[in-house]
VEXNU-414469 format. One record per atom (N, C-alpha, C): x negated, y, z. Coordinates in steps of 0.001 Angstrom, whole numbers, padded with zeros to 6 digits, always signed. Atoms other than C-alpha are relative to their C-alpha. Last residue first. Layout:
<nodes>
XYZ
...
</nodes>
This chain:
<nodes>
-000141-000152-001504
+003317+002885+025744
-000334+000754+000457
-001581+000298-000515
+002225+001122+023305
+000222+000599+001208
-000256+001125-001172
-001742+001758+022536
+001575+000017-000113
-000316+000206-001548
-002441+003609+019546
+000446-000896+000510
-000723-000675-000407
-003854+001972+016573
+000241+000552+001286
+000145-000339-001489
-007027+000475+015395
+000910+001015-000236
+000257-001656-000726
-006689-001176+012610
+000289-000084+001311
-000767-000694-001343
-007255-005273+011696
-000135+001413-000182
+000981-000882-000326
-007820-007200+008457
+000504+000680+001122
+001127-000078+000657
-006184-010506+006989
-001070+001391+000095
+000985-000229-001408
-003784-010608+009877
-001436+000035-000528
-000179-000689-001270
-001957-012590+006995
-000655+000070+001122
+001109+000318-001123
-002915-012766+003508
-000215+000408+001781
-000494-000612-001164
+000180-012538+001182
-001205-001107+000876
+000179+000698-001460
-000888-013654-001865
+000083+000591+001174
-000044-000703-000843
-000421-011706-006117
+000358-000720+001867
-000476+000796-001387
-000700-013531-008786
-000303+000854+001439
+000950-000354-001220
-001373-011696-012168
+001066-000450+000996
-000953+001009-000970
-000047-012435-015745
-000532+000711+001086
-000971+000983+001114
-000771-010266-019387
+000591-001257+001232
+000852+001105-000018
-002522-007579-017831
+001132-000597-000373
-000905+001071+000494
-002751-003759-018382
+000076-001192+000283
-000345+000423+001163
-003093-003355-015816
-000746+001305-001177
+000442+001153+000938
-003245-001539-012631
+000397-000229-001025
-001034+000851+000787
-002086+001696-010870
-001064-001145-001254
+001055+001008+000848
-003698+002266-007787
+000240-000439-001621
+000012-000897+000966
-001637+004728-004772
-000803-000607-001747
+000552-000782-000892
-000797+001508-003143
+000384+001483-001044
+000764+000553-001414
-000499-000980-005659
-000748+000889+000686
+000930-000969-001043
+000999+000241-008845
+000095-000737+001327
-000629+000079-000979
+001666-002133-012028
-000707+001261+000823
+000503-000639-001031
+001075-002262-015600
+000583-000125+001202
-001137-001166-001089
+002231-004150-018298
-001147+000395+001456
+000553-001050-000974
+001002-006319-021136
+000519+000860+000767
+000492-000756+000979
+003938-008948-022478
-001097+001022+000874
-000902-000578+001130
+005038-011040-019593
-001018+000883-000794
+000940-000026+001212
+003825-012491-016433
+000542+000615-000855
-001226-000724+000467
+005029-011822-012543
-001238-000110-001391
+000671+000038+001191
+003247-014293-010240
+000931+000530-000702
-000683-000533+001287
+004357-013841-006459
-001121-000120-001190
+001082-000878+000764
+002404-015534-003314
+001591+000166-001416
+001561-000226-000520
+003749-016148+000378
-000378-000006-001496
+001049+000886+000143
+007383-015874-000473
-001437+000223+000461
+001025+000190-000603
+010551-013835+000681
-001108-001414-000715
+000931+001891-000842
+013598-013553-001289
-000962+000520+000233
+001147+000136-001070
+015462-010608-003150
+000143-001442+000544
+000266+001406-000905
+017503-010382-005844
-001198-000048+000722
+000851+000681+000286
+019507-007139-007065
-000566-001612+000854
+000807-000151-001158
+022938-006577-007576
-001595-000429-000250
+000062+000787-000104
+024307-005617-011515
-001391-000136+001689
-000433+000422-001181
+025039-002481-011801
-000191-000898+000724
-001766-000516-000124
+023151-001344-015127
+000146-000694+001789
-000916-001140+000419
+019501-003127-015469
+001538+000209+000119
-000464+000104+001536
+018462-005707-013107
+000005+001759-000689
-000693-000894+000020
+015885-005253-009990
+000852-000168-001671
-000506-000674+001589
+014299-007664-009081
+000829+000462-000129
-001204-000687+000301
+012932-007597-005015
+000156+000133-001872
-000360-000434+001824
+010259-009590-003497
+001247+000240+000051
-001161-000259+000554
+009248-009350+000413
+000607+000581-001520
-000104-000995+001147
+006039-011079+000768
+001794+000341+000342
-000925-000314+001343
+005508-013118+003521
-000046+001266-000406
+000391+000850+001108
+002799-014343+006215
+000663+000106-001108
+001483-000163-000150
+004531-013102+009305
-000745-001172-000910
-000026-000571+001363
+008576-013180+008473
-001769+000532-000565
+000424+000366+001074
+008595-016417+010243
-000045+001051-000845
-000375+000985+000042
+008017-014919+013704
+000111-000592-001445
+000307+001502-001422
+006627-011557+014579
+000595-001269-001047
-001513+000171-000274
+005802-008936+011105
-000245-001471+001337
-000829+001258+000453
+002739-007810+010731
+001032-000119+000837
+000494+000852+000164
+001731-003757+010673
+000823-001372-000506
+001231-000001+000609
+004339-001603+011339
-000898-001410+000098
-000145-000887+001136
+007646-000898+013088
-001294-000176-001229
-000277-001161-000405
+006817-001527+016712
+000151+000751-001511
+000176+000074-001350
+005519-005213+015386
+000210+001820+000557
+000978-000106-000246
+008099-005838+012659
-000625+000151+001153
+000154-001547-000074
+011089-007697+013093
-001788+000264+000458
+000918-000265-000991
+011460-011170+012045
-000213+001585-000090
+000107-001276+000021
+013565-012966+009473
-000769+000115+001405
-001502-000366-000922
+013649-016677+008549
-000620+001759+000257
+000289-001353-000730
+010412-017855+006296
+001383+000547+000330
+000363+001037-001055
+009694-021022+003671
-000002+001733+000991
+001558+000358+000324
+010541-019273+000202
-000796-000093+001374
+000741-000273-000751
+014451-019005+000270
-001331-000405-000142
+000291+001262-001087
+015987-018772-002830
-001269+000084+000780
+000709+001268+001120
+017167-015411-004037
-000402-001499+000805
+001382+000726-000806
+019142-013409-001287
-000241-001125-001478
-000307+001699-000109
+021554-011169-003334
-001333-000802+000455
+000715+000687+000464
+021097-007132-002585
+000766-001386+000081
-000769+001673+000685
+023952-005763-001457
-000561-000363-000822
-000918-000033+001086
+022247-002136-000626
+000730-001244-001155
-000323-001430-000399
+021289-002715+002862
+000815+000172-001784
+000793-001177-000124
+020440-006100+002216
+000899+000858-000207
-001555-000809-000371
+022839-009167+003894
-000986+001524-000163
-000505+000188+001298
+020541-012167+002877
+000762+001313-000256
-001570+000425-000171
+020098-012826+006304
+000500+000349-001816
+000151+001548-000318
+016354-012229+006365
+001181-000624-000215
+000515+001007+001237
+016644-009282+004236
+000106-001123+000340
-001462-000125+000995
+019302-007500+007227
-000860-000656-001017
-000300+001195+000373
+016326-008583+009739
+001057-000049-001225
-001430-000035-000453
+016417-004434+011013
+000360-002148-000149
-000191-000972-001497
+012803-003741+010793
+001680-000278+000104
-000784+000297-000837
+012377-006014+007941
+000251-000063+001643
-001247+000117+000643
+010596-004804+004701
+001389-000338+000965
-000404-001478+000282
+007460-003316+006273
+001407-000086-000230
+000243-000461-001413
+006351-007234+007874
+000646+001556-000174
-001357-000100-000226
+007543-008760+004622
+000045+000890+001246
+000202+001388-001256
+004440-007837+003004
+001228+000243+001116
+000041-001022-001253
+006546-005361+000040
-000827-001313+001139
+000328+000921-001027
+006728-006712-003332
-000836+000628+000972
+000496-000583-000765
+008618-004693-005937
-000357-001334+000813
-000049+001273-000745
+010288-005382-009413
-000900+000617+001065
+001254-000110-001063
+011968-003217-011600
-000223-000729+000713
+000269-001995-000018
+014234-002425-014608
-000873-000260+001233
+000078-000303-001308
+014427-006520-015516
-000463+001509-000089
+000906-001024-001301
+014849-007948-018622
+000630+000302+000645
-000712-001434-001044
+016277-011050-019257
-000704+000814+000400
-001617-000234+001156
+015038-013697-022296
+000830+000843+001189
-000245-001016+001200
+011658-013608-020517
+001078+000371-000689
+000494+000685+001681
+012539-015359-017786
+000055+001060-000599
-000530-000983+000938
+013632-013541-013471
-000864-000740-001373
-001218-000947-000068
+013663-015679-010056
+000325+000933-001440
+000397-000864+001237
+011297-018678-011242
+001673+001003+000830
-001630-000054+000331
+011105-020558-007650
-000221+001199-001062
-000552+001086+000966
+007229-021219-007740
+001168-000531-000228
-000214+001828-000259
+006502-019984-004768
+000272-000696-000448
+000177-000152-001551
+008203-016668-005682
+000038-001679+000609
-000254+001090-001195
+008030-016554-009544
-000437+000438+001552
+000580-000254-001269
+008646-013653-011993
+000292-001240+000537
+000120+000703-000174
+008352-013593-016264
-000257-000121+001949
+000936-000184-000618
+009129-010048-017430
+000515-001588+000324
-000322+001309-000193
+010797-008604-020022
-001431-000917+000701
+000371+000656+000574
+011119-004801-019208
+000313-001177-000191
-000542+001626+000272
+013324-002162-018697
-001514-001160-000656
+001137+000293-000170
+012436+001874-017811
+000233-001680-000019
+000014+001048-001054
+015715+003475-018306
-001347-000844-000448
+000042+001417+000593
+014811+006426-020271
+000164-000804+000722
-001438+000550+000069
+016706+009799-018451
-000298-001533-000878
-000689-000018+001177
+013601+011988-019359
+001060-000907-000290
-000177-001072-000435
+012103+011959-015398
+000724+000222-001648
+000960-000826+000809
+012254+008107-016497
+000114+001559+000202
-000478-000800+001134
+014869+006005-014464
-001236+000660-000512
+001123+000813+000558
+013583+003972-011544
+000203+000364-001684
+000985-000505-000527
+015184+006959-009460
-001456-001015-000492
+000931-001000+000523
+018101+006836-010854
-001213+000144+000353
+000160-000280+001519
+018580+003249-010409
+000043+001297-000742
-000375+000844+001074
+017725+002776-006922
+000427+000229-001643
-000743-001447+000032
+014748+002425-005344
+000985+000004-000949
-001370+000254+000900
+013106-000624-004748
+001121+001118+000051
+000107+001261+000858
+009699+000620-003676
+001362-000536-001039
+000862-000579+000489
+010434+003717-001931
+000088-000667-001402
-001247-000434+000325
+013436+002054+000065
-000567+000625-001497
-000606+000821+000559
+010855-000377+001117
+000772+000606-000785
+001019+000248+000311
+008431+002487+002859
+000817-000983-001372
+000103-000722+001017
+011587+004205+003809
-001489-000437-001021
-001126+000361+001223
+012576+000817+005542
-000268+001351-001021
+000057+001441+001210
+009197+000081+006891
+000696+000097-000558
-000583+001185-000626
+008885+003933+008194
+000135-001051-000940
+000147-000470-001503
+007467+007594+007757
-000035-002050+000633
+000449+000979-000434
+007349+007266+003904
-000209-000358+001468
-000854+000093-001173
+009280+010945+003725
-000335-001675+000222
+000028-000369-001706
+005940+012232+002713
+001269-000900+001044
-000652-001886-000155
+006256+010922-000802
-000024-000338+001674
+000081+000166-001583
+004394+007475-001482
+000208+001555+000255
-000772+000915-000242
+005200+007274-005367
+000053+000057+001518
+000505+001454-000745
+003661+010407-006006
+001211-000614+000573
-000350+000624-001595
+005289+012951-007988
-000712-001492+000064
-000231+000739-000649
+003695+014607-011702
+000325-000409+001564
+000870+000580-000887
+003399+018044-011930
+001050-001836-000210
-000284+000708-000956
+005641+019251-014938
-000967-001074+000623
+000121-000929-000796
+004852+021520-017869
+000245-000558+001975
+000842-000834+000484
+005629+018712-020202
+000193+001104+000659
-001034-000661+000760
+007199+015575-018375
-001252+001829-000477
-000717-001463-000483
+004251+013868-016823
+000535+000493-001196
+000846-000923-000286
+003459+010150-018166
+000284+001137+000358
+000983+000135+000307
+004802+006859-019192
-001361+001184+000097
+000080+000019+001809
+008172+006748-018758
-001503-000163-000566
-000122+001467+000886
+007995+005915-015212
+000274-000196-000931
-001325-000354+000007
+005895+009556-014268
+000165-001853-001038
-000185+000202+000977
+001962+008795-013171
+001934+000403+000094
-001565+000487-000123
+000488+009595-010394
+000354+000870-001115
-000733-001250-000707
-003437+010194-011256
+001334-000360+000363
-000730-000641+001097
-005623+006993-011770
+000697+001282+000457
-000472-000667-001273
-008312+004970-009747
+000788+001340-001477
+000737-001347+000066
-009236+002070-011898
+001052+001313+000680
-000971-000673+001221
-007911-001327-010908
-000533+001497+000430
-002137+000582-000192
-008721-004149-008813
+000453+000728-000974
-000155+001359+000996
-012794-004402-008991
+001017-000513+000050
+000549+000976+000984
-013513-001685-006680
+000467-001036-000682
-000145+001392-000130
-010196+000207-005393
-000981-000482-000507
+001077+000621+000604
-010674+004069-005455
-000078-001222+000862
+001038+000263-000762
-007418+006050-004971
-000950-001256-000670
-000241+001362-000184
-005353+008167-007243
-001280-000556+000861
-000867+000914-001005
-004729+011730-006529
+000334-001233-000102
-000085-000806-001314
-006952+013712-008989
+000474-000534+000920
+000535+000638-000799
-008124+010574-011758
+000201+001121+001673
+000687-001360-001249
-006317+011414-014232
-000467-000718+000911
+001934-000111-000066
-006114+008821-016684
-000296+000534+000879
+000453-001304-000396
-002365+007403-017521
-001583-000124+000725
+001114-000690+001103
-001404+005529-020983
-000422+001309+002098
+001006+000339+000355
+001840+003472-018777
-000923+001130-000933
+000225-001164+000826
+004513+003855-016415
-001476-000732-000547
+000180-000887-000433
+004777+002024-012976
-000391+001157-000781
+000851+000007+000472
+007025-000999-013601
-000680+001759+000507
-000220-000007+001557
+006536-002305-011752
+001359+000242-000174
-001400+000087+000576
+005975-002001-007775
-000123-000274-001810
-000315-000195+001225
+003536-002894-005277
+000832+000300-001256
-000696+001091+001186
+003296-002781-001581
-000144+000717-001335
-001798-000192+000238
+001652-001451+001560
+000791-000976-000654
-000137+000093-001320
-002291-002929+001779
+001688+000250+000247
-000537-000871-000230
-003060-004000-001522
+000967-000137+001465
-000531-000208-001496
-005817-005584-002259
+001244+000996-000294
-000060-001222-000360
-008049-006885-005852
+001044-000243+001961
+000465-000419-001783
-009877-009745-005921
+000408+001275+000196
+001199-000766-000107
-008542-010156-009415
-001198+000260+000841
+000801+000821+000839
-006319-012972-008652
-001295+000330-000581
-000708+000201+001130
-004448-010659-006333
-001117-000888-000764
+001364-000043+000942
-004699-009864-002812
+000437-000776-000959
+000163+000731+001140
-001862-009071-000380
-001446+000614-000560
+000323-000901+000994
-002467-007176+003099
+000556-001757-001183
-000141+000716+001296
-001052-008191+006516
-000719+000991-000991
-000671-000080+001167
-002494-006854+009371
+000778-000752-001083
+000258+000537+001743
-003914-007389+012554
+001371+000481-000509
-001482+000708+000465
-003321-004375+015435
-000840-000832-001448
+000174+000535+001003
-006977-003089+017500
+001218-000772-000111
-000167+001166+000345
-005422-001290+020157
-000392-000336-001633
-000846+001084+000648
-006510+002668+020787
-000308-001604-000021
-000211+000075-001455
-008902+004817+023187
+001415-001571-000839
+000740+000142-001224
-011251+006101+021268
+000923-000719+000828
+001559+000649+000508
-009941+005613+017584
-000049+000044+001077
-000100+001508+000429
-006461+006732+018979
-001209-000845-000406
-000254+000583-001309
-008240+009648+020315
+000414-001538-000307
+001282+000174-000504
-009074+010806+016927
+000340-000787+001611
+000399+001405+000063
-005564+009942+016009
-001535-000084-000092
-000701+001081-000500
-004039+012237+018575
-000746-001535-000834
+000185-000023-001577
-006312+015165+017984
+000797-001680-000486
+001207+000208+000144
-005738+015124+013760
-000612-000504+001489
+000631-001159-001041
-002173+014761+014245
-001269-000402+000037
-000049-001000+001570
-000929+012153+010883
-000396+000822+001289
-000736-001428-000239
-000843+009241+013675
-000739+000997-001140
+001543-000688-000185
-002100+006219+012042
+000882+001097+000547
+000102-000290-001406
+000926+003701+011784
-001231+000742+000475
+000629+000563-000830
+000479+002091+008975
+000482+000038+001110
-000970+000728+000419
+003263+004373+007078
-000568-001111+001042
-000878-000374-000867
+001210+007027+008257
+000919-001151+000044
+000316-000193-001641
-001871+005947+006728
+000839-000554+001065
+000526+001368-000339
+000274+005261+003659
-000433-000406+001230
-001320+000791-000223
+001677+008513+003529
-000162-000968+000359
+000176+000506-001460
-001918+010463+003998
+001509-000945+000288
+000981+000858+000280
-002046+011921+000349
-000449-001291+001198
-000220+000729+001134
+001592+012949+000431
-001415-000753-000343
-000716+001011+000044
+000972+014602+003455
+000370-000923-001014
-001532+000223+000121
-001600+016520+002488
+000848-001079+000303
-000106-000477+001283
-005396+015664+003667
+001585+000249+000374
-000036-001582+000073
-007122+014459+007065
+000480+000189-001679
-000139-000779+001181
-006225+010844+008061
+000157+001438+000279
-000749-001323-000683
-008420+009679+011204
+000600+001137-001524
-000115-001338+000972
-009095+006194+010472
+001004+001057+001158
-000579-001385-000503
-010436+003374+012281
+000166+000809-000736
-000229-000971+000543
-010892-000623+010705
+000483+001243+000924
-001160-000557-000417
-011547-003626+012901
-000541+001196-000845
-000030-001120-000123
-014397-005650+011232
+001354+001109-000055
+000764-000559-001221
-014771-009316+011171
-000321+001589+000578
-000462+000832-001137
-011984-010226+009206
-000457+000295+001033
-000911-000829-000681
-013059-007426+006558
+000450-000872+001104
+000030-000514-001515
-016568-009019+006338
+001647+000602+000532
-000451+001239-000662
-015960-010984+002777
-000222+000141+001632
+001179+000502-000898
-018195-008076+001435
+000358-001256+000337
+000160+000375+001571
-015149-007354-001543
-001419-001139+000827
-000467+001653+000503
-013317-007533+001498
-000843-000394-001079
+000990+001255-000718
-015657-004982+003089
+001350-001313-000311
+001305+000373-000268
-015311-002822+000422
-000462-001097+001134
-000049+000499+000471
-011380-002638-000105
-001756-000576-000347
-000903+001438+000138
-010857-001862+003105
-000214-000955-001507
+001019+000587-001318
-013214+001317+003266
+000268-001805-000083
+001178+000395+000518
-012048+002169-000370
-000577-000919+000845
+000075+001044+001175
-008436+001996+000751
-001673-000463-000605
-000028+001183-000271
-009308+003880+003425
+000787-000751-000832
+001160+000528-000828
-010618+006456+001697
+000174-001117+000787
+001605+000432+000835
-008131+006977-000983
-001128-000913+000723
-000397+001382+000679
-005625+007185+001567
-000584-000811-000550
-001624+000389-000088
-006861+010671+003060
+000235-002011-000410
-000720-000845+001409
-010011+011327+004793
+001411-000311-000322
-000082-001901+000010
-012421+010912+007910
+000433-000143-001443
-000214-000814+001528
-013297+006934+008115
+001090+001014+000580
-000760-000737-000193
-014760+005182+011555
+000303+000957-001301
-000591-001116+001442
-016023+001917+010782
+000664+001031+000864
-001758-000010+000559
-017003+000185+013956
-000430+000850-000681
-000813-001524-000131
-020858+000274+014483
+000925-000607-000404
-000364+000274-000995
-023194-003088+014635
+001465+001043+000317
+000796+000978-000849
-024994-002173+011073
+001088-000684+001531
-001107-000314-001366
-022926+000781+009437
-000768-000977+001031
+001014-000175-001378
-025524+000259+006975
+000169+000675+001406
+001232+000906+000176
-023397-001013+004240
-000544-000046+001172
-000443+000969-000326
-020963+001683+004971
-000472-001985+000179
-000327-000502-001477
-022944+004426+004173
+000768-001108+000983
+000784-000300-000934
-023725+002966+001337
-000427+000119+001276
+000073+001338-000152
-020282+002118-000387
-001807-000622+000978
-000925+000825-001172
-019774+005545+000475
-000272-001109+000288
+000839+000121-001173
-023212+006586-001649
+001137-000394+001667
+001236+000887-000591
-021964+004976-004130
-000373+000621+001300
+000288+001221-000379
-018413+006595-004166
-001180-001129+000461
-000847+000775+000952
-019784+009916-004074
+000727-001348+000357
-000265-000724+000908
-020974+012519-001728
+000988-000511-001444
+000037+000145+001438
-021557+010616+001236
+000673+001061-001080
-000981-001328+001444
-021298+012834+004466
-000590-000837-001536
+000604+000370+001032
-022286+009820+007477
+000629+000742-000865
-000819-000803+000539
-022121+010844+011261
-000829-000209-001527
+001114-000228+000758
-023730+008455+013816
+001102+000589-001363
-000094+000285+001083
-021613+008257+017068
-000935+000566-001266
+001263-000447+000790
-021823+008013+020479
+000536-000178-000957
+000514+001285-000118
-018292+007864+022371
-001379+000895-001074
-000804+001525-000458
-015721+010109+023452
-000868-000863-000190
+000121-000280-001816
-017397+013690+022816
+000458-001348+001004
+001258-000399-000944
-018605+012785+019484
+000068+000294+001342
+001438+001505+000283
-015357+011467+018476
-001352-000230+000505
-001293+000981-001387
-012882+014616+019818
-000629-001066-000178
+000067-000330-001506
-015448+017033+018358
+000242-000940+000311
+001258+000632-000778
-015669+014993+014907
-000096-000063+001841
-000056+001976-000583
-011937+014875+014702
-001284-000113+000256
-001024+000073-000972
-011670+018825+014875
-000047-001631+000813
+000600-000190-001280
-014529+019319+012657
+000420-000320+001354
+001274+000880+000644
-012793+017392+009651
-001009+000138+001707
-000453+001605-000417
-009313+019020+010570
-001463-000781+000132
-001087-000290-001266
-010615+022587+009927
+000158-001129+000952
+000895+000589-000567
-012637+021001+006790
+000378+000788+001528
-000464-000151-001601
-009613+020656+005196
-000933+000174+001140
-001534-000114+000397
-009617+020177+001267
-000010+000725+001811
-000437-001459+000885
-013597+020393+000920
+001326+000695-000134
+001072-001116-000541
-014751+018049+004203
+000590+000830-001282
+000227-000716-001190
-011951+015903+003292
-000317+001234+000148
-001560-000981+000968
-012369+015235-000357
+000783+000684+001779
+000672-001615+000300
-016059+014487+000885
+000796+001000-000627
-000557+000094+002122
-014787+011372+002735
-000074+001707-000563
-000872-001096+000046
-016292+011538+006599
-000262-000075-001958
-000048-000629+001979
-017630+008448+007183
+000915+000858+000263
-001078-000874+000461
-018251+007872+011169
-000302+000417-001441
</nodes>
């Protein structure tokens, strides 16, 4: 059991709450790192033990993004018991982690290991939800971004102009009402006020995107946003698979994959939509956007940033991005 040390200082209410219900269900060996190293530590010498991680988003992102970096995540079912604000625990939730401290300690004891999808990027980076651009650029903070080794430095939430309006908290991209695949999607391609600049700039770039090597968007057109969701979040209803999206999207060309509903909402998706990406460009002014499904995206163009997860990357001048499916497991509740 890692207990994340933003935890133990934000909530430690919750912190004790999940040990009880852990320690009384099964043996366990209780690990309080202090920093990242000594997480990446603690985890090291987990030896035979399931992972059990105690925090918000951050933390399992770290957990996940450490034993891929190991080349063990295949072999190691992931547990979490998110403790923080809702807004730091969206993702979790979005998973499928119960957000009740009781319920998803138990879930660890008593829950189904579910595979996953995750993308990974040319970097070796991960991202377990989805990605978007553009996501704003010059930002540093480091209070509410999470810690990815060797993908992209852990930042604050950022505003899509390029930084918080003056006197004004920045908003996270994964807002509480993330509950589900389509508010998870809705998040992502959102629509044109809301990819707007808290200062009314429309946020436009020129951007180079393929899906499988069908070029959906050239430099000589920008684009106000682009998103890639593993298709498994994007099609709880099939309306992408059919071409027929919720807000009259246009189906781009198909990239080997028919529609499929997720598994109870989460994780991977059943039938061909298991193994895909769900891409979305977004024009400027009215104009619909284009979606399609592929197994890897490459979006190039002038330096630019992106966000992945809570994460925001770049600068970078190309990056490929793979839909790796069932590429790590959690432990959820049971069905039923």
């Amino acid at each position: 059991m890692v207990i994340d040390p933003v935890a133990r200082s934000t909530d430690g209410e919750s912190v004790r709450i999940a040990k009880d219900v852990l320690c009384a269900g099964a043996g366990t060996k209780i690990c309080l790192p202090e920093g990242p190293e000594e997480f990446a530590r603690a985890l090291a010498r987990r030896g035979h033990r399931r992972p059990v991680v105690i925090g918000d988003d951050r933390a399992l992102l770290r957990v996940v993004a450490l034993l891929h970096k190991e080349r063990e995540l295949a072999a190691v079912a992931v547990s979490m018991v998110p403790v923080g604000a809702p807004a730091t625990v969206a993702l979790s939730r979005l998973l499928g982690v119960p957000t009740d401290t009781v319920a998803a300690a138990r879930a660890v004891l008593d829950g189904d290991e579910r595979p996953m999808d995750l993308l990974t990027d040319d970097s070796d980076g991960i991202v377990l939800g989805g990605l978007r651009i553009p996501c704003g650029s010059g930002a540093t903070g480091h209070a509410h971004g999470a810690y990815v080794p060797g993908a992209a430095h852990p930042v604050d939430d950022v505003d899509e102009t390029g930084g918080a309006p003056d006197g004004a908290r920045p908003r996270p991209w994964w807002v509480p009402a993330a509950r589900t695949a389509r508010s998870a999607l809705a998040l992502l391609v959102s629509p044109a006020g809301r990819l707007t600049g808290r200062r009314g700039r429309a946020a436009v770039q020129r951007l180079r995107i393929e899906a499988d090597g069908v070029l959906l968007a050239d430099l000589d057109r920008p684009v106000r946003g682009v998103s890639v969701v593993p298709a498994g979040w994007a099609a709880d209803d099939g309306a992408v698979a059919s071409g027929a999206a919720a807000d009259g999207g246009t189906a781009g060309p198909p990239s080997g994959g028919g529609g499929g509903a997720p598994d109870g909402g989460r994780g991977r998706a059943d039938g061909g939509a298991a193994g895909l990406a769900e891409v979305v460009v977004h024009w400027p002014g009215a104009e619909r956007p284009v979606r399609t499904r592929a197994r890897a995206v490459t979006v190039s163009g002038a330096d630019f940033h992106y966000r992945a997860d809570s994460v925001v990357g770049g600068p970078v001048r190309t990056r490929t991005w793979t839909v790796q499916p069932g590429a790590w497991r959690l432990t959820l509740p049971r069905d039923g």
